[in-house]
N, CA, C and O atoms as CSV, one atom per row, in Angstrom:
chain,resi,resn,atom,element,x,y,z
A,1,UNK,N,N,1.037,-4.478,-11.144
A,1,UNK,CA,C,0.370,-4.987,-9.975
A,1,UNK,C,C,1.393,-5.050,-8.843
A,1,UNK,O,O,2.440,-5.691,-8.937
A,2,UNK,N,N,1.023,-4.333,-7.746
A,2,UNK,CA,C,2.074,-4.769,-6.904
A,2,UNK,C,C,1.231,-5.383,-5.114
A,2,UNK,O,O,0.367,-4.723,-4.536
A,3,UNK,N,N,1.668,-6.425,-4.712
A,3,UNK,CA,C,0.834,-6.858,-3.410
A,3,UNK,C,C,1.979,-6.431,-2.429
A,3,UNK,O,O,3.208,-6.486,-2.387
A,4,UNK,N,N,0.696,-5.870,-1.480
A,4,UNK,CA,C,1.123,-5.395,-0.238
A,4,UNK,C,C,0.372,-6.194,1.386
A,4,UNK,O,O,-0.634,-6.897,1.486
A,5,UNK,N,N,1.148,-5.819,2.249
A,5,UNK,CA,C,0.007,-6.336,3.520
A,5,UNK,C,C,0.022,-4.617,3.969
A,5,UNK,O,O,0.660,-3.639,3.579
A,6,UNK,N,N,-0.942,-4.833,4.899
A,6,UNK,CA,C,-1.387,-3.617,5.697
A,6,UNK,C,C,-0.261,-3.641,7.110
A,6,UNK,O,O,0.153,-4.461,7.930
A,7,UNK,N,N,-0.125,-2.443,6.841
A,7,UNK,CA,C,1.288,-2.393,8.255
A,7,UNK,C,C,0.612,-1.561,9.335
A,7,UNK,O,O,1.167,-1.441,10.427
A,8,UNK,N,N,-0.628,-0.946,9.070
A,8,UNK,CA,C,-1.150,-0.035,10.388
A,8,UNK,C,C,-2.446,0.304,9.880
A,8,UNK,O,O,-2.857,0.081,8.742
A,9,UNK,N,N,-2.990,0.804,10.722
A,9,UNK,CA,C,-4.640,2.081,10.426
A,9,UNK,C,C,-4.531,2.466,11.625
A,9,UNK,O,O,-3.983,2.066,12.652
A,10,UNK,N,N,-5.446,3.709,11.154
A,10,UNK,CA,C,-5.759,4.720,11.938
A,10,UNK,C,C,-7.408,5.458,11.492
A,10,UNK,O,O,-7.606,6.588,11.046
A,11,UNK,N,N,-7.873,4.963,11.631
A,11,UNK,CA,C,-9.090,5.402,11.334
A,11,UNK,C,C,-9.605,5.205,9.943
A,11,UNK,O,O,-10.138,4.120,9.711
A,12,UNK,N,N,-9.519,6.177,8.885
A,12,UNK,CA,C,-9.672,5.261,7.592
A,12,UNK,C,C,-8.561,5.494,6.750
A,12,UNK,O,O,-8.658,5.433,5.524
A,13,UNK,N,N,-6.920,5.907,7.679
A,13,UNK,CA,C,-6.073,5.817,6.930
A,13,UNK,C,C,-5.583,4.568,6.910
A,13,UNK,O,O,-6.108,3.816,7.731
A,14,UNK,N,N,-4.499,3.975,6.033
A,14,UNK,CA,C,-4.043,3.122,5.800
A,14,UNK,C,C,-2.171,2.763,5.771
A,14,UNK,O,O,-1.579,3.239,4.803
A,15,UNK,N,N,-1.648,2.266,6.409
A,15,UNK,CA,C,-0.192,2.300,6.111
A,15,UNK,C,C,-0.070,0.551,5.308
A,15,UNK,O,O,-0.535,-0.499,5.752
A,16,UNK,N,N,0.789,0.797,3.916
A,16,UNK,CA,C,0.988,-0.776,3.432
A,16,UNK,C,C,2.791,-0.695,3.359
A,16,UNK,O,O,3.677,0.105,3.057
A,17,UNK,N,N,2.598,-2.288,3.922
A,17,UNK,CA,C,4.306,-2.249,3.241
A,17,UNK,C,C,4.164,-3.299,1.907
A,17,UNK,O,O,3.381,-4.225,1.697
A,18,UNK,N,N,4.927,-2.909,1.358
A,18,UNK,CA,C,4.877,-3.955,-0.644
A,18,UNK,C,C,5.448,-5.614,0.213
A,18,UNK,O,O,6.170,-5.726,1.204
A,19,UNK,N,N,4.863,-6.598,-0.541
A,19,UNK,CA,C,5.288,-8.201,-0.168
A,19,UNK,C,C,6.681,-7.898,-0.388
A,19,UNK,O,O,7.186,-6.962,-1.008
A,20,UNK,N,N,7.393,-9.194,0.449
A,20,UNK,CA,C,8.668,-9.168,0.683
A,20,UNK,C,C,9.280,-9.243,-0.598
A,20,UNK,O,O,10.038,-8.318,-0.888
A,21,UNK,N,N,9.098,-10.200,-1.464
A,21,UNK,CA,C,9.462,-10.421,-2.589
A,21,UNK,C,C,9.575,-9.315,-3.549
A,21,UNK,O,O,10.365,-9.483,-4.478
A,22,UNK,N,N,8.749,-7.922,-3.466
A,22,UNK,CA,C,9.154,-6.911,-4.512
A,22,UNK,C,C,9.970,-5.880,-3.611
A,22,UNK,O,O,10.360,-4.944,-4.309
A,23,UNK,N,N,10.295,-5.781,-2.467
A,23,UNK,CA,C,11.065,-4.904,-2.384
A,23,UNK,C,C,12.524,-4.735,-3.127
A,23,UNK,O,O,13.456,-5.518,-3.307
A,24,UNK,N,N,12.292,-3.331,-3.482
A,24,UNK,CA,C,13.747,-3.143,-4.175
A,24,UNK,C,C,14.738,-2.325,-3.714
A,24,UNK,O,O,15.195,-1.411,-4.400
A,25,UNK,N,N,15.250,-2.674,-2.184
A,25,UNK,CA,C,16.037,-2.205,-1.367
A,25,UNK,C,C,16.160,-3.268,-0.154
A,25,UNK,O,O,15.451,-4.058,0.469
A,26,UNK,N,N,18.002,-2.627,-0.221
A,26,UNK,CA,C,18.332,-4.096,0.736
A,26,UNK,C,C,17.985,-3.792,1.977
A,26,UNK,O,O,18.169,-2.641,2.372
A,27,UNK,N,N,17.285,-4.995,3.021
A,27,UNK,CA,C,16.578,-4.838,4.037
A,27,UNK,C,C,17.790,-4.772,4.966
A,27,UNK,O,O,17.404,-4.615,6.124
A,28,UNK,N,N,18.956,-4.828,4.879
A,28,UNK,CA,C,20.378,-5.251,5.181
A,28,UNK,C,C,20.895,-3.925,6.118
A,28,UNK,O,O,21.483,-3.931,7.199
A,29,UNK,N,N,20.369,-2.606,5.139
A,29,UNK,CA,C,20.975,-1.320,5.728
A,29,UNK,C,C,20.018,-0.767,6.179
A,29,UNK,O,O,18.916,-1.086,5.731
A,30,UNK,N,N,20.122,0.319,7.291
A,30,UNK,CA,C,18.994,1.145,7.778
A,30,UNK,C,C,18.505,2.499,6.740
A,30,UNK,O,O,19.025,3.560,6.395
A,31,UNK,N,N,17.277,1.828,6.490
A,31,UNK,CA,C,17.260,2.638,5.141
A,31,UNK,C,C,15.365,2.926,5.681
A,31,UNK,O,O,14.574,2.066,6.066
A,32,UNK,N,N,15.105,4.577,5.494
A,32,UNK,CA,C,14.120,4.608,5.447
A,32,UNK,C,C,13.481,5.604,4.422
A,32,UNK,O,O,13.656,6.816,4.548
A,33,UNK,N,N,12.565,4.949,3.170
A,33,UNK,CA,C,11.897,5.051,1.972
A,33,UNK,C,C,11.532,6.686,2.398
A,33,UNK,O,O,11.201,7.096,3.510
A,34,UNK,N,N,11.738,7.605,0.913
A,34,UNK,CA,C,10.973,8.605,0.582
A,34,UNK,C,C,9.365,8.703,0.543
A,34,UNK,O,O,8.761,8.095,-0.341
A,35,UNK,N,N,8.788,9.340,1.341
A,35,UNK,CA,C,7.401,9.389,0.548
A,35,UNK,C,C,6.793,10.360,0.060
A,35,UNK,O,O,6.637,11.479,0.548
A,36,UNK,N,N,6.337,9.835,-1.191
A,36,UNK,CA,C,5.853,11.177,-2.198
A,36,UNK,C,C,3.964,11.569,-2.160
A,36,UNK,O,O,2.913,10.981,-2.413
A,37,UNK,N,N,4.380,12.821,-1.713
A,37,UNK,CA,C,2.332,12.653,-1.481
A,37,UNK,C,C,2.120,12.774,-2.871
A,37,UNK,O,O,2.999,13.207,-3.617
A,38,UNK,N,N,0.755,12.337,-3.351
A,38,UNK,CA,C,-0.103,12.055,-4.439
A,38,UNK,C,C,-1.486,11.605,-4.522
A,38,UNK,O,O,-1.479,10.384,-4.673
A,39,UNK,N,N,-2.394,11.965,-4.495
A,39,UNK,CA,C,-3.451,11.680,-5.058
A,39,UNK,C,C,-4.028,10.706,-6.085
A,39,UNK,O,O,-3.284,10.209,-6.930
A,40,UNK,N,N,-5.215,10.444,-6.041
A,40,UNK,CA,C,-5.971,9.585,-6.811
A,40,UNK,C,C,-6.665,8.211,-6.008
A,40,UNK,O,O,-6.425,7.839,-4.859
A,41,UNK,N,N,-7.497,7.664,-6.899
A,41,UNK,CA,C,-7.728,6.554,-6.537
A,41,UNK,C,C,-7.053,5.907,-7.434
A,41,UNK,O,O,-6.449,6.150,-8.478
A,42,UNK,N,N,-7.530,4.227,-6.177
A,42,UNK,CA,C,-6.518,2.846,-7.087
A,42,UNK,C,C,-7.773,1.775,-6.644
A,42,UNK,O,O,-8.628,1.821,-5.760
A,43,UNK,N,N,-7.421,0.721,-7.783
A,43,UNK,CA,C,-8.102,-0.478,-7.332
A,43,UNK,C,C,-7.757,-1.047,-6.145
A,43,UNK,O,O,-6.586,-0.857,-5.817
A,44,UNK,N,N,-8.783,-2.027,-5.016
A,44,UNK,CA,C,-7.914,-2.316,-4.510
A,44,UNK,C,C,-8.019,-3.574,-3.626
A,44,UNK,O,O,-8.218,-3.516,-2.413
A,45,UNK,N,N,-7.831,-5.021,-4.516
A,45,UNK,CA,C,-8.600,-6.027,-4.253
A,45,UNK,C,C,-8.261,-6.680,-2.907
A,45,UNK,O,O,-7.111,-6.986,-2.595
A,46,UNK,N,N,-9.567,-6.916,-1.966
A,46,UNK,CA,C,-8.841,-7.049,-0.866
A,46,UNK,C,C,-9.539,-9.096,-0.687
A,46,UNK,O,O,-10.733,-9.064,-0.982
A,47,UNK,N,N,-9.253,-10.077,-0.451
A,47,UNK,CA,C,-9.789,-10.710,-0.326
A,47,UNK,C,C,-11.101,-11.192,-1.291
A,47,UNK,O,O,-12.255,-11.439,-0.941
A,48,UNK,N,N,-10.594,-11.225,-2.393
A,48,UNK,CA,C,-11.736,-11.000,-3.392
A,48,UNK,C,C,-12.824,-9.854,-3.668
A,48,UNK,O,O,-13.696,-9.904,-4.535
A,49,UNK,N,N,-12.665,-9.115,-3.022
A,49,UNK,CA,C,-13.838,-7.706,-2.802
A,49,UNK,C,C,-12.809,-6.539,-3.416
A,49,UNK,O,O,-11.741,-6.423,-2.814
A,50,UNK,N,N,-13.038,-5.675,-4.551
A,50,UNK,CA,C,-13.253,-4.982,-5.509
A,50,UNK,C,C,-13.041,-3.590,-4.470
A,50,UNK,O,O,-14.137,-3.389,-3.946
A,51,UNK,N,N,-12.255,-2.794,-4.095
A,51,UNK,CA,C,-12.583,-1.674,-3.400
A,51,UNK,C,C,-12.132,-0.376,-4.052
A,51,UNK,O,O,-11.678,-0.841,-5.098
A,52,UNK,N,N,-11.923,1.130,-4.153
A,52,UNK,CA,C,-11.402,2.039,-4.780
A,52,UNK,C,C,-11.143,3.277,-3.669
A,52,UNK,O,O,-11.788,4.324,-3.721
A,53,UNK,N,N,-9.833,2.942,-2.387
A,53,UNK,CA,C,-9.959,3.822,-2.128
A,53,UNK,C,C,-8.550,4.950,-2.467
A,53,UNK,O,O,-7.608,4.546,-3.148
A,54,UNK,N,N,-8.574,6.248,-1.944
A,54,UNK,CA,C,-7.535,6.887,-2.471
A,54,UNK,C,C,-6.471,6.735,-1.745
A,54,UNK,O,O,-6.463,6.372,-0.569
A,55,UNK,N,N,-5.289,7.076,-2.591
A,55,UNK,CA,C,-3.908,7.310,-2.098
A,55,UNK,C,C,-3.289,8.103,-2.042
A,55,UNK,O,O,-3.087,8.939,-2.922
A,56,UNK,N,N,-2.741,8.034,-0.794
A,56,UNK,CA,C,-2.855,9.385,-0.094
A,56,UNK,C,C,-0.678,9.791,-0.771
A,56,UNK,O,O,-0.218,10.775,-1.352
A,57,UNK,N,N,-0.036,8.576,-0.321
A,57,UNK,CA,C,1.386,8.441,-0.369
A,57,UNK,C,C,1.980,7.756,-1.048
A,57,UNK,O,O,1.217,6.885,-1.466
A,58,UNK,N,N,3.226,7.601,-1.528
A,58,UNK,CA,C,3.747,6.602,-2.124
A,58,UNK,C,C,5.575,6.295,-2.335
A,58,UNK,O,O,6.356,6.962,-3.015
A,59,UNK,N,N,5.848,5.156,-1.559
A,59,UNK,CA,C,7.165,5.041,-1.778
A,59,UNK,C,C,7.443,3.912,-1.992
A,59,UNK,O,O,6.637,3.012,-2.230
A,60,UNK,N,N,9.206,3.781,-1.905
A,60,UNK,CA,C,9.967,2.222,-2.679
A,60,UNK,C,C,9.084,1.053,-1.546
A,60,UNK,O,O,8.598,0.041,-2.048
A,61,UNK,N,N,8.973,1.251,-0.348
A,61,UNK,CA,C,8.416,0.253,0.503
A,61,UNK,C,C,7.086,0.085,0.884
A,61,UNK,O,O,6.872,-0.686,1.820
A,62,UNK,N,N,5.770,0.880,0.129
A,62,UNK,CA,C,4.792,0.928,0.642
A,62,UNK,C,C,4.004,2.053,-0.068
A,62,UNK,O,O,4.397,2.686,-1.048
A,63,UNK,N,N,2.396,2.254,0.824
A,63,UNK,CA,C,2.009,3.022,0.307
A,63,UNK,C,C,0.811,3.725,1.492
A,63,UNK,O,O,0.801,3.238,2.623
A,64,UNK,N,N,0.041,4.631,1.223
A,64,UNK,CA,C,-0.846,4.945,2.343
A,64,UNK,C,C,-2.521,5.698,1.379
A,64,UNK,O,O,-2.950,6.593,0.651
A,65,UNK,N,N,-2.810,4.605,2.051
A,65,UNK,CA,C,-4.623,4.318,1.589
A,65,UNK,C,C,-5.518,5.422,2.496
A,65,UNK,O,O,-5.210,5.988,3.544
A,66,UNK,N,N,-6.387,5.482,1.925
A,66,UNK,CA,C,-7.446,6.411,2.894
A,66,UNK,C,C,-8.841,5.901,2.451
A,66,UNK,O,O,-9.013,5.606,1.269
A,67,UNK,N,N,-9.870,5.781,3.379
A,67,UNK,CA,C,-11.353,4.977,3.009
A,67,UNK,C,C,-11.057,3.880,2.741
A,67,UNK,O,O,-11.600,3.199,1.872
A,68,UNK,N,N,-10.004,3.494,3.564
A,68,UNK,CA,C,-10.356,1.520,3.046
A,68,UNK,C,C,-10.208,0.964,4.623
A,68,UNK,O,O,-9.279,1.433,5.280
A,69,UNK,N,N,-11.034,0.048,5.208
A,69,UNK,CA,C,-11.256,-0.304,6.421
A,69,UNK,C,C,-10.690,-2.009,6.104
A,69,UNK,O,O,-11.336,-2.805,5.423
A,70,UNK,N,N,-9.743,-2.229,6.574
A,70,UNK,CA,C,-8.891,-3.859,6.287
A,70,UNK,C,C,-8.486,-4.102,7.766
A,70,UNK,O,O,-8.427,-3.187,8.588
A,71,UNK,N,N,-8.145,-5.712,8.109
A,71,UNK,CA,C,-7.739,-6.200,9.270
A,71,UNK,C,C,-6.003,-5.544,8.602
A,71,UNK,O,O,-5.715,-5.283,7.434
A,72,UNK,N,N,-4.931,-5.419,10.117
A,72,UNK,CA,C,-3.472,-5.520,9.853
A,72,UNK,C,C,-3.053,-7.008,9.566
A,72,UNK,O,O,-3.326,-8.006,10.233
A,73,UNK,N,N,-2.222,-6.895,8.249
A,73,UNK,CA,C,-1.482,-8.355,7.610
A,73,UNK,C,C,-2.334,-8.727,6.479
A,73,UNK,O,O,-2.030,-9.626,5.695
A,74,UNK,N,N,-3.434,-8.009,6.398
A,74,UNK,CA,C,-4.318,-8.614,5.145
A,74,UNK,C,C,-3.936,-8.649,4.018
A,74,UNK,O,O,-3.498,-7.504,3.901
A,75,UNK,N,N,-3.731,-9.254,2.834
A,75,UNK,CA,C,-2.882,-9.191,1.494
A,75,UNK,C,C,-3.915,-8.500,0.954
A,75,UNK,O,O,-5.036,-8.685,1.428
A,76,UNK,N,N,-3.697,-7.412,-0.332
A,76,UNK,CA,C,-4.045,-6.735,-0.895
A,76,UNK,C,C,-3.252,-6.588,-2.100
A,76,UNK,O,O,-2.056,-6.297,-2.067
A,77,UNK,N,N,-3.940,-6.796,-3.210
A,77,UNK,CA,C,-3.434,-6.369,-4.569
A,77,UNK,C,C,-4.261,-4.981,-5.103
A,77,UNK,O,O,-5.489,-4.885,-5.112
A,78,UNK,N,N,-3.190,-3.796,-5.602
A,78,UNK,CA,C,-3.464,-2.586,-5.722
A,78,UNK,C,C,-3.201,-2.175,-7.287
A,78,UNK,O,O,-2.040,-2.146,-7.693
A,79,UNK,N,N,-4.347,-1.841,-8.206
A,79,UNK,CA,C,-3.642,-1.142,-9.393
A,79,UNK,C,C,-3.638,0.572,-9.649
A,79,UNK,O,O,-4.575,1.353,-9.488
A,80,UNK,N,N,-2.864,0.729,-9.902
A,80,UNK,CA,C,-2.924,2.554,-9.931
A,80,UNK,C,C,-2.301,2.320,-11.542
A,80,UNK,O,O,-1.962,1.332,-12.195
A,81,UNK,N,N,-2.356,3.829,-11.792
A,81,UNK,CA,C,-1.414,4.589,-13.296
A,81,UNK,C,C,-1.702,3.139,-14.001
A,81,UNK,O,O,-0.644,2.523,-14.131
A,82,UNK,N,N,-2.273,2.780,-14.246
A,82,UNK,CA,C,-2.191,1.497,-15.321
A,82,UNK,C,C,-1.105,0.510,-15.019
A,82,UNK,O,O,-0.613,-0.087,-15.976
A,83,UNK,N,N,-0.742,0.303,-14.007
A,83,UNK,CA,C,0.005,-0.809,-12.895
A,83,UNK,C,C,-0.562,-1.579,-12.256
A,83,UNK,O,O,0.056,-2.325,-11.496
């Protein structure tokens, strides 16, 4: 399980950054995350509501949603690959 807030949209894309607490890179250096495109859907509980949309990206700091319509800052818990 990993919780994220929403860092942007753009229509029904999605930009997340992971809660502060799981990042696993020091916020210390200018460091900006790989992203790996990938496919699939993920769970993707937003406020108690059950959603499944796909993912489009995925790196150490975040991730990028597509078909999911959320306010920016909203907490979201996401399961993918059996995570």
């Amino acid at each position: 399980m990993a919780r994220a807030r929403l860092a942007g949209s753009d229509g029904s894309l999605h930009g997340l950054d992971n809660d502060k607490d799981q990042v696993i890179f020091d916020k210390e250096f200018n460091y900006h995350s790989v992203r790996v495109p990938c496919k699939g859907e993920v769970d993707a509980s937003v406020e108690g509501s059950l959603h499944r949309p796909r993912l489009v990206n995925l790196s150490p700091g975040g991730a990028q949603l597509e078909g999911l319509r959320v306010r920016v800052g909203t907490l979201m818990t996401l399961r993918f690959g059996g995570v």
